[in-house]
C-alpha positions as a printed Julia matrix, in Angstrom:
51×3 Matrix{Float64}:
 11.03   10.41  12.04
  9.47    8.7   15.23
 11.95    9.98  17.68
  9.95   12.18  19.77
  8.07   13.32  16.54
 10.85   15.62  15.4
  8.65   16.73  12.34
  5.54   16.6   14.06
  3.0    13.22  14.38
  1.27   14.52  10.92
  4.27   13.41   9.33
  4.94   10.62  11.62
  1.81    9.26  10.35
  1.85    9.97   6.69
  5.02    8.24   6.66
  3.91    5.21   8.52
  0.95    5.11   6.25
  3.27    5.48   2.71
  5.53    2.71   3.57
  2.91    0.7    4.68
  1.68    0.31   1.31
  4.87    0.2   -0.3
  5.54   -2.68   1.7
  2.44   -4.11   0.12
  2.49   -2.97  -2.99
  6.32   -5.09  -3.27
  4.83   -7.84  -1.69
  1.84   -7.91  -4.14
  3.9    -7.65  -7.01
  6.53  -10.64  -5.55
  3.03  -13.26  -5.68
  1.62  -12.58  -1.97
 -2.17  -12.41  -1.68
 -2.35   -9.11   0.83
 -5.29   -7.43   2.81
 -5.77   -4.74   4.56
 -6.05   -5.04   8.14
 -8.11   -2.95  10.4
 -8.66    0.64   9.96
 -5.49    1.61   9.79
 -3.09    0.97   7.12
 -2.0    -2.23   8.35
 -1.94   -4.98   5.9
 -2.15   -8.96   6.12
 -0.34  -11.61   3.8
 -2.99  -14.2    3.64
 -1.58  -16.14   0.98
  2.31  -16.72   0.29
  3.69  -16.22  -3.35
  2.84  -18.91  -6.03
  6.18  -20.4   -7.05
């Protein structure tokens, strides 16, 4: 997808954006406290998984 934007930077985006949160979302559900992080849709672990 990011090489040169083959399918455009819309779709560059909405991809970087919908594994974003997956990545959070599987983080959340493993224990991890997570914020987001700037305006983007960045994310922060601010608290590692209770054990």
């Amino acid at each position: 997808m990011a090489v040169e934007f083959v399918h455009g930077y819309d779709a560059y985006v909405g991809v970087q954006e919908t594994m974003n949160y997956a990545v959070a979302d599987v983080l959340v559900a493993m224990g991890f406290a997570v914020e987001g992080f700037g305006q983007a849709s960045a994310h922060i672990v601010t608290r590692g998984a209770a054990k």
